[in-house]
N, C-alpha and C positions, 0 to 999 in steps of 0.2 A: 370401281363403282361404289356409291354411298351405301353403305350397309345400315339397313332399319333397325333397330332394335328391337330384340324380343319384347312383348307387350309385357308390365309389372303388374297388372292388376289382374287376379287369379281368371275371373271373369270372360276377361281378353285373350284370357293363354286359353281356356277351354274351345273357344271358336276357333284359335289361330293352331292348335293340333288337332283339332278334326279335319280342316283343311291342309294341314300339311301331310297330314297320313295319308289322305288320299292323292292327293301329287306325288307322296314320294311311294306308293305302291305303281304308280305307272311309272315311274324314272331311277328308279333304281340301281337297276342295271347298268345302265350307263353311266353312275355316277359314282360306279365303285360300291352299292351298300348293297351287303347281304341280305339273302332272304330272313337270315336270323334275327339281324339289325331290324329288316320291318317290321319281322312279328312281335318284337320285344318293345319297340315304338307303340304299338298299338295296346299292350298289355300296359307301358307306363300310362298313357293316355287314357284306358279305361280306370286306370287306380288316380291318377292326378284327378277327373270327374266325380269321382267316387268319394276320393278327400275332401275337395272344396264343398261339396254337398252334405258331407257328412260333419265338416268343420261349422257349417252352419247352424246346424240344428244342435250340436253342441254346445252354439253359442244363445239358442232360443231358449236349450233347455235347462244351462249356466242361469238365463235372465229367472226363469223360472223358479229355478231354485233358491233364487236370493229372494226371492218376493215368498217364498214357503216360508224360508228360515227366520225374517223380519216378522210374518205373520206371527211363530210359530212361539218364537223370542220374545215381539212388542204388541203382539196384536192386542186385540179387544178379547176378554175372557169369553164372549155372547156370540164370536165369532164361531159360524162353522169351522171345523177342520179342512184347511184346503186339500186338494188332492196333490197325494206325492210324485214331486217330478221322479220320469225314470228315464234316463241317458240313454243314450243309443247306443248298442253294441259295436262292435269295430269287427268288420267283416268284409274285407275287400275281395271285390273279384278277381283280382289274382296275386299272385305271390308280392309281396311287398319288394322289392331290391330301394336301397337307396339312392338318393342321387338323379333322379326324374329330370331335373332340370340341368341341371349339367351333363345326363345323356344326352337330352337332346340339343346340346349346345353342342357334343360332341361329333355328333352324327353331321350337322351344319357345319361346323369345321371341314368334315371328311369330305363334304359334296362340294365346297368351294376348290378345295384343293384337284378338283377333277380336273383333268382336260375336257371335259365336256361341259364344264360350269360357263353358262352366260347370263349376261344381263337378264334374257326374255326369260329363261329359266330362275332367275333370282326374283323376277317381278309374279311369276306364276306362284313361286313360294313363299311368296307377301316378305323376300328377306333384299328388298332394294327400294330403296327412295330417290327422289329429286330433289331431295332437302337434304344438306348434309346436318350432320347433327350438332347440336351445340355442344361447347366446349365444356363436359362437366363438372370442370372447375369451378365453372360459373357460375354455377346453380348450387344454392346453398338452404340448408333450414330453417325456415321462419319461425323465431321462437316469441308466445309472447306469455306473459303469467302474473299471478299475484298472488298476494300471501294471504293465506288462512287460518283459523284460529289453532292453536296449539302447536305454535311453532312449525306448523307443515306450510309447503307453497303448493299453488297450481299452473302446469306448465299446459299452454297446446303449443303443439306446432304443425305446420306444413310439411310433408315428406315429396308432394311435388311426384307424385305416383312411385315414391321409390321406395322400396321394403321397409324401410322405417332409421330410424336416427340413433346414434350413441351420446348418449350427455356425458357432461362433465360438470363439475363446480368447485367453488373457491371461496374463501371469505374473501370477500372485499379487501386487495393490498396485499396479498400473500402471492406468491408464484408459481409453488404447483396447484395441479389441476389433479382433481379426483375423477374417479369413473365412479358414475350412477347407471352405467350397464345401459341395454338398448330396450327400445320401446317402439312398438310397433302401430299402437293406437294411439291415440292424442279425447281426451285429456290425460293426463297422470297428475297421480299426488303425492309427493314424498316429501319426508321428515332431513330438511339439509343437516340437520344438527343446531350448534350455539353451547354455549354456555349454562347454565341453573337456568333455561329456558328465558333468556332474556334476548331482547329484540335484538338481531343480527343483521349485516349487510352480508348477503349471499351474491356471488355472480355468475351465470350460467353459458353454458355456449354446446354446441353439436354439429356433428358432422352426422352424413348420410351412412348406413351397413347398405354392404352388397355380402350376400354368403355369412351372415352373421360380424361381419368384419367393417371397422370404419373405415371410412372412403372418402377421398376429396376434402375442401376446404373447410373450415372450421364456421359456425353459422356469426354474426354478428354480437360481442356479449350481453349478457343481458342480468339487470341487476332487480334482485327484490331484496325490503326489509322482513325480515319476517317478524311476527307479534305475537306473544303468550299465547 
């Protein structure tokens, strides 16, 4: 049978394990998973909810803070004093274990592997489609950019709902390939290098991370000059 892929958007995962905890506290038993395995699924699922919401407001309160530091750094001397952001503490409701998502990739593994796994049972657990899936070779990063002053470039790209991309780059005409490390937001800005800062041909290319790791085929390459 076509197996659906787990959803990549953190978002998607929060809906798609609220519904799977509750399917799989009534199917359990017959599918080989421990009372352990559910309660331990329901503690990942309370701390995966807990991350993503708390990943947020770190991110409001990151914006916040750069908008303090620029006040605080450039502002107007007539300026009030803004008020200081203050972070949010890290306090999960239950024990942290690593590995959340590859638990429960695990645990999906163990219920297929049942004699009692079927289709109706695979489409209740949102893990079967009638689409099979495309071939992920095929799907590749869309990279597109240009250059900025002081010798730095800017890149976005499309990650195509997938965790994010590994760059690499090259002067224009040489043959290896550098790693510029992975990136999970789009845009970015980095410094390729050159010479006494004089104008360069740089050439860029990415592959997709799964698990921090690069994945699949390499994106189409992509060239900027860069300018003092």
């Amino acid at each position: 049978m076509p197996d659906k892929p787990l959803p990549r958007v953190e978002a998607e995962l929060v809906v798609f394990l609220h519904s799977f905890n509750v399917r799989l506290a009534t199917h359990h038993v017959k599918l080989g998973i421990s009372a352990e395995e559910v309660a331990t699924m329901q503690s990942n699922t309370d701390n995966f909810v807990y991350l993503v919401n708390l990943s947020r407001r770190v991110q409001d309160t990151r914006d916040a803070f750069s908008r303090f530091k620029d006040t605080a750094l450039y502002g107007d001397m007539n300026e009030p004093t803004p008020p200081i952001p203050v972070f949010p503490s890290v306090a999960p409701p239950e024990t942290i274990s690593p590995g959340i998502i590859p638990y429960l990739k695990m645990i999906i593994r163990k219920m297929k592997s049942s004699l009692n796994w079927t289709q109706q049972l695979a489409e209740e657990f949102g893990l079967w489609t009638d689409h099979p899936s495309p071939n992920p070779a095929s799907i590749v990063p869309l990279l597109s950019g240009s250059a900025l002053p002081m010798g730095e470039v800017g890149i976005k790209f499309r990650k195509y709902r997938r965790e994010g991309i590994h760059l690499e780059q090259r002067l224009k005409g040489e043959q290896t390939w550098t790693s510029r490390g992975n990136f999970t937001r789009s845009p970015i800005v980095i410094a390729p290098g050159g010479k006494n800062g004089d104008p360069a041909a740089f050439e860029f290319r990415a592959r997709f991370t799964e698990d921090d790791k690069p994945v699949g085929n390499f994106s189409t390459v992509m060239s900027i000059v860069t300018t003092p």
